[in-house]
LUMVEXGU-634751 format. One record per residue: residue in three letters; z, x, y of N, C-alpha, C in turn. Coordinates in steps of 0.2 Angstrom, whole numbers, plus 5000, padded with zeros to 4 digits. Layout:
LUMVEXGU-634751
ALAZXYZXYZXY/...
//
This chain:
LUMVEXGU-634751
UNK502449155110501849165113501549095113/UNK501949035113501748985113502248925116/UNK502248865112502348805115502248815122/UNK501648765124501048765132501648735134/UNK501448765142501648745145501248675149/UNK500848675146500548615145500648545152/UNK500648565156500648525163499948485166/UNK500148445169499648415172499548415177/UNK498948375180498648365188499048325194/UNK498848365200499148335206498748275203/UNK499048185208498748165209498248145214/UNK497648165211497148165215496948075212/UNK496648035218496547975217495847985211/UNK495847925208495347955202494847925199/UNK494347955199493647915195493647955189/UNK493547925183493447945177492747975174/UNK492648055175492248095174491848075169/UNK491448035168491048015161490648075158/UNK490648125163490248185158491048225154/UNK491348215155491948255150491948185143/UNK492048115146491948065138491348095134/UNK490748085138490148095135490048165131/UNK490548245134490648285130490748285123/UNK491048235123491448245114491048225109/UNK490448165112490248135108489548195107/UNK489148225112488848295113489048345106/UNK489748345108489848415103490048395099/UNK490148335095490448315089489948315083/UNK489348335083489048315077488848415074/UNK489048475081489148525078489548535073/UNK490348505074490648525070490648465064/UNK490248405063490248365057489948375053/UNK489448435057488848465050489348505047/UNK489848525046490348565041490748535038/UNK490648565031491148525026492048565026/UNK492348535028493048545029493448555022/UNK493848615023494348645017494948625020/UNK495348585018496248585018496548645019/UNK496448685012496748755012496448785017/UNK496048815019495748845025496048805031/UNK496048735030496348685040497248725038/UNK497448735032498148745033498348805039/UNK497948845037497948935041497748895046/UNK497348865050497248845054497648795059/UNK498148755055498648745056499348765057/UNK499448835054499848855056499648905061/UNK499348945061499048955067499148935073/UNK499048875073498848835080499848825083/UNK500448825078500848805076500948705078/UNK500748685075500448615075501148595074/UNK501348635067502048585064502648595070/UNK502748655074503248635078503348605083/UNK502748575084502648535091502748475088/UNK502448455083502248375080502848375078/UNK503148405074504048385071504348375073/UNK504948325074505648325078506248355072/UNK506648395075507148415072507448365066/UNK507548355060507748305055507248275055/UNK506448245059506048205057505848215051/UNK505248165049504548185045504248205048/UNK503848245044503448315044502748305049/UNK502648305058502148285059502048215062/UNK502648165062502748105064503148095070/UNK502948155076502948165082503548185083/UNK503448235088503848295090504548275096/UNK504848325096505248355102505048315110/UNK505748315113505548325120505148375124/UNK504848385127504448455132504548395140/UNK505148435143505248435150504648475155/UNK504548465158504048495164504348455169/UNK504148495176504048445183503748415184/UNK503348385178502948305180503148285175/UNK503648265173503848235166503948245160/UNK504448215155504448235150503748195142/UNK503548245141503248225135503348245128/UNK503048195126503048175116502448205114/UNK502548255110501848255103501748195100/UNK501248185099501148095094501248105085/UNK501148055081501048075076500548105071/UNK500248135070499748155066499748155061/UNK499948105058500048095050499548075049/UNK499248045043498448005042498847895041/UNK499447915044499647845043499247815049/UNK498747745047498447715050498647675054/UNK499347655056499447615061499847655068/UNK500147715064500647755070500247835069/UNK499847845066499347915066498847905065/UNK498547945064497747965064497247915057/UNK497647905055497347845048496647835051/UNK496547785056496047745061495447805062/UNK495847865063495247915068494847935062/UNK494147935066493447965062493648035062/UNK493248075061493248165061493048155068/UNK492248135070492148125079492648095082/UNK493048065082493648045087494148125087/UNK494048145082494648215082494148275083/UNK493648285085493248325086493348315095/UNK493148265099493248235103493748235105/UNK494248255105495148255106495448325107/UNK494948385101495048455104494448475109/UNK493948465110493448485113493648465119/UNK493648395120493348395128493948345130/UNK494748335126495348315126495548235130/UNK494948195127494848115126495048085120/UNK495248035121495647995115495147955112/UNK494947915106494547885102494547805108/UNK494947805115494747735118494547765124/UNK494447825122494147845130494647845135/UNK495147885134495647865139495847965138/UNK495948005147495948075148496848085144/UNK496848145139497348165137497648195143/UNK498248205142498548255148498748325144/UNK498548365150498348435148499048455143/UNK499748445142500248445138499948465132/UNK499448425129499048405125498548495126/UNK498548555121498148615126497348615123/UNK497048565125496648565122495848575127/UNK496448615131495948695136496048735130/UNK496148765126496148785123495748795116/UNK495948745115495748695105495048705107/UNK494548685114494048655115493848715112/UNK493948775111493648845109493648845104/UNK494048815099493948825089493348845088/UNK493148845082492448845083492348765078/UNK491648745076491548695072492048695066/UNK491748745062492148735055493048745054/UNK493248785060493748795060494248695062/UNK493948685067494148605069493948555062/UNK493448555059493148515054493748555046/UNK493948615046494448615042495148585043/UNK495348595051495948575053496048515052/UNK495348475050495348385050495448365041/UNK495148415037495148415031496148425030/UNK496448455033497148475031497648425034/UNK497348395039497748345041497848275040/UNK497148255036496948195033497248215026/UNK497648275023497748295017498848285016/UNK499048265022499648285022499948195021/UNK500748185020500848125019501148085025/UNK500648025026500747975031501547965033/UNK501647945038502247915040502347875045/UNK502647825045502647745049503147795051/UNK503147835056503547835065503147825068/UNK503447745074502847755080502947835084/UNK502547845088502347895092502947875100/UNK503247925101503547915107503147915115/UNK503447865118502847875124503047925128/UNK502647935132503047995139503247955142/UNK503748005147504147995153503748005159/UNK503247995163502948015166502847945173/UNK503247995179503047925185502447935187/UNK502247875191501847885195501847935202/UNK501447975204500647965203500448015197/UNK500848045195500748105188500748045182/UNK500847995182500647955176499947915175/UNK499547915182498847895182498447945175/UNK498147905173497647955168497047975172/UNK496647935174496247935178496047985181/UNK496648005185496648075188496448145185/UNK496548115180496348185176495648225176/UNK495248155176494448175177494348225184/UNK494548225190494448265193494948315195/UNK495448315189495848375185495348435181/UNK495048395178494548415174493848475176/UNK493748415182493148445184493248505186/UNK494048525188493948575193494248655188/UNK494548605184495048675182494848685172/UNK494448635169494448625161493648645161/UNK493548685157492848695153492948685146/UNK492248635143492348645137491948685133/UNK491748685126491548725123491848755119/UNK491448785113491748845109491848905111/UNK492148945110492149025111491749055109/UNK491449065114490749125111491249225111/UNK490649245107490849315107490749375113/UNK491049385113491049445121490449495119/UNK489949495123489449555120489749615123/UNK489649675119490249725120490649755118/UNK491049695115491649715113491449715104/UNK492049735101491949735096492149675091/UNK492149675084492249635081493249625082/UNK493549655080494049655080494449625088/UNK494149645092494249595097494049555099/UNK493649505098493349465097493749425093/UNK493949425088494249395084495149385086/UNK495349435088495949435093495749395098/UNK495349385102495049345108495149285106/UNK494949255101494849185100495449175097/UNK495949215093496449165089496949175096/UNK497049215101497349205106497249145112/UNK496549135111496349095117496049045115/UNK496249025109495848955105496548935100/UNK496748985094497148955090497848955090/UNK498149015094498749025095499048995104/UNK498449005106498248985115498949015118/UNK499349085119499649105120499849115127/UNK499249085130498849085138499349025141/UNK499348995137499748935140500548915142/UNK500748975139501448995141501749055145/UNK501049125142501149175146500749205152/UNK500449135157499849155162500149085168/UNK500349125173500549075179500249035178/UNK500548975182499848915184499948895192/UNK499348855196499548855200499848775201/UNK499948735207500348695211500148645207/UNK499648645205499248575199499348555191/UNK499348655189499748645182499348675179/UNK498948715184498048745180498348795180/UNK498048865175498048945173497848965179/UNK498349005181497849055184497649105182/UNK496949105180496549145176496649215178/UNK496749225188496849285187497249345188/UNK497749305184498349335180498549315174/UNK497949315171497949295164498549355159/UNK498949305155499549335151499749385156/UNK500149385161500449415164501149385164/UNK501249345162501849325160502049255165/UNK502249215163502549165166503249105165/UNK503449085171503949035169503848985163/UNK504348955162504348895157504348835161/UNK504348775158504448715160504948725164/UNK505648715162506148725165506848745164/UNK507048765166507548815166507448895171/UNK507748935167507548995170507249055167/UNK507049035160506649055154505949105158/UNK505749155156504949185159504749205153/UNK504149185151503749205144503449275148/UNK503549305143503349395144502749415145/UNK502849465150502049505153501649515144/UNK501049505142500749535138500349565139/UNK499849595144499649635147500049725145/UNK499349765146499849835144500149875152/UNK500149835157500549855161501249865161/UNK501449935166502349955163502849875162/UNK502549835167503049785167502749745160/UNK502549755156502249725149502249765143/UNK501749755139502049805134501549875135/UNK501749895140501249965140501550015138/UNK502149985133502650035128502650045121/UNK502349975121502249965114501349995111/UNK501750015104500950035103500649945098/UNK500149975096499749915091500149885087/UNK500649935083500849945077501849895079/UNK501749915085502549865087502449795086/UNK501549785090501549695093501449665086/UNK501249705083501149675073501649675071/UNK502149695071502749695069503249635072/UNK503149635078503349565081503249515079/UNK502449505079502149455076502349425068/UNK502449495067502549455059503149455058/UNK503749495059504649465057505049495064/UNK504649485068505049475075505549525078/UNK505149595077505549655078505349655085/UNK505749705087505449745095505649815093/UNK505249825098505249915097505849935100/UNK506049925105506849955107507549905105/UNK507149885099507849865095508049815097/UNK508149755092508349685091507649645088/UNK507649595089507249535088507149475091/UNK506649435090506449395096506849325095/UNK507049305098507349225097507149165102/UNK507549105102507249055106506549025103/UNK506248995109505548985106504949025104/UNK505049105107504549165104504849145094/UNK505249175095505449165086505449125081/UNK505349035085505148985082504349015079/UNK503949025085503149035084503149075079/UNK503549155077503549195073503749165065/UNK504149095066504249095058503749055058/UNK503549005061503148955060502248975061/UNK502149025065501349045066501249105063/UNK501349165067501249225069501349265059/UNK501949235056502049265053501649255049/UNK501349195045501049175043500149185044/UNK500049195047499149245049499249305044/UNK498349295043498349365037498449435041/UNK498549495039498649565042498149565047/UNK497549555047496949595048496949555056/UNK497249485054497049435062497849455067/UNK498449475062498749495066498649555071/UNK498349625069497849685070497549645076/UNK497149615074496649595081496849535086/UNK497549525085497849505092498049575095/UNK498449615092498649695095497949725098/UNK497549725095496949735098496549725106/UNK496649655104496649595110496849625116/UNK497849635113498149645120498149685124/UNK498149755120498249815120497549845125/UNK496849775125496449805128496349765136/UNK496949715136496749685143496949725149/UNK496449695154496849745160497649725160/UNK497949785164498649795166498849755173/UNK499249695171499149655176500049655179/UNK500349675186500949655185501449595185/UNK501849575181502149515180502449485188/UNK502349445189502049405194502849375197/UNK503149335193503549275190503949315189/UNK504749305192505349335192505949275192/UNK506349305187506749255184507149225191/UNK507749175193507749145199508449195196/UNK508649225204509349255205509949205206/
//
């Protein structure tokens, strides 16, 4: 349900939207009035699955990740170690506040959306202000950070601000009036923490979701891979009850027999399984209540 598909914008020629810089520095003293827990940023980092992005296979732990191919190039998770010359050492808590909210760097320079922090911008305060406590808690590592692969005109940053404008909102997650607790809270760890959105909801020609086929499933970066309808549509799980999508989440069963593997099974050892029962429950809650949407995206014959 995860590793984003994290793409970026056409390039439109580009002026630097100062109201998305100016956003971070807005919403950064929300979350600094909270005193951050380590233990609590952990769940939160596993959650988000931080570690399988940031780690390369044999690296140290968090001192920048894997390849991620896309059709605008290939990119690097950076370091996130609290090592001060190749990770986060430098950054204030408002620089990292700033970096999930409204997905600007401590020089003011636009992340590129790879980075899913259309997503993160939803944390809520304490949740971000713990995630900063657990990451300033882990041990530094002098790996520089790999750069991207990325040509021009997809290598302009710039572009992004009227990337931004058009397809990024920031802010927290507010609670759905209506719905219940238990979905709500499915809401947001789906669409803030786990961001499951970003692998399984087409995008269009720029790299944006299309909200309106949200989780209906879609292709990967590249290959012939299609992340699965999760919508309760037949072509989705409108076969599974509550009690199967919990079971997958936690030791990666399927209801008609086998298990998940690839990069769904990465996310199950590394995220899914690790959430308490209750937040597993209210992602099944989540899905089970979205409209039925049919899977859109068919694998190439």
């Amino acid at each position: 349900m995860r590793r984003p598909l994290r793409v970026l914008c056409a390039a439109a020629a580009g002026l630097v939207l100062s109201g998305f810089v100016l956003s971070g520095f807005v919403l950064a003293p929300a979350a600094l009035a909270q005193t951050g827990s380590a233990e609590r940023g952990k769940y939160i980092f596993d959650a988000a699955g931080c570690h399988g992005c940031h780690t390369e296979k044999d690296g140290p732990p968090l001192a920048g990740g894997p390849a991620l191919k896309t059709p605008f190039g290939t990119f690097y998770a950076p370091n996130i170690t609290p090592d001060p010359q190749h990770g986060l050492g430098r950054w204030t808590e408002a620089d990292f506040v700033r970096a999930l909210r409204a997905g600007v760097s401590p020089r003011g320079e636009h992340y590129f959306p790879v980075f899913p922090y259309s997503a993160y911008t939803k944390m809520t305060a304490q949740d971000i202000a713990d995630l900063w406590a657990y990451l300033r808690s882990v041990p530094p590592a002098s790996k520089p950070s790999r750069a991207h692969e990325v040509s021009f005109p997809f290598s302009v940053r710039m572009a992004l601000g009227p990337w931004k404008w058009l397809y990024f909102t920031a802010g927290e997650y507010k609670p759905e009036a209506g719905k219940d607790a238990a979905w709500n809270r499915g809401a947001y760890i789906v669409e803030a923490l786990t961001h499951c959105g970003e692998c399984h909801t087409p995008r269009n020609m720029f790299g944006a979701l299309e909200r309106e086929h949200w989780m209906s499933g879609a292709r990967m970066p590249v290959g012939d891979l299609v992340a699965s309808n999760l919508t309760p549509d037949k072509s989705g799980l409108a076969d599974w009850g509550k009690a199967d999508i919990v079971d997958a989440l936690e030791i990666g069963t399927l209801p008609q027999g086998g298990t998940l593997g690839g990069e769904m099974g990465e996310v199950v050892r590394n995220s899914t399984s690790k959430l308490r029962p209750g937040d597993r429950d209210a992602i099944a809650t989540y899905l089970k209540a979205l409209p039925p949407l049919p899977t859109t995206v068919k694998k190439k014959e």
